[in-house]
C-alpha angles and dihedrals in degrees: 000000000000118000121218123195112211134197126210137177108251132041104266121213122241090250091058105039079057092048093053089053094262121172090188133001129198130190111217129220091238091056098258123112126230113221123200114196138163126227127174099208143005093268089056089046097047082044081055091041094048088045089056094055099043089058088062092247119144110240109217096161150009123180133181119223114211119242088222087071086057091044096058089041083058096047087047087062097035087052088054095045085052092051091051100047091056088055088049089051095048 
């Protein structure tokens, strides 16, 4: 399931941002929101993208994040759970 961030004019409320679908959202110095989803394909992503216009909010930006950056924050963990269950074993 890929994330996007997305990045939108206006400072959004928490109702709305959930109505929308929002995961996080983020309100930004410069007045704008910052919007994370999850879609788990393109059709899901263009269904976000038409929700967000249909609610009348300015699109300035939409990013992906990769799920590899996810996946080395997970093996991080994993690799600490492992150390410490060798010093719990010792």
């Amino acid at each position: 399931m890929d994330r996007y961030e997305i990045r939108v004019a206006g400072h959004l409320d928490q109702r709305r941002a959930g109505f929308l679908g929002c995961e996080e959202l983020r309100l930004l110095p410069g007045g704008d929101s910052l919007l994370a989803f999850a879609a788990v394909d393109q059709a899901a992503l263009y269904g976000l993208l038409t929700r967000l216009r249909d609610a009348g909010l300015g699109l300035i930006a939409a990013e992906r994040i990769p799920a590899a950056a996810e996946s080395v924050d997970v093996g991080a963990r994993t690799t600490e759970r492992s150390e410490e269950h060798l010093d719990a074993a010792d």
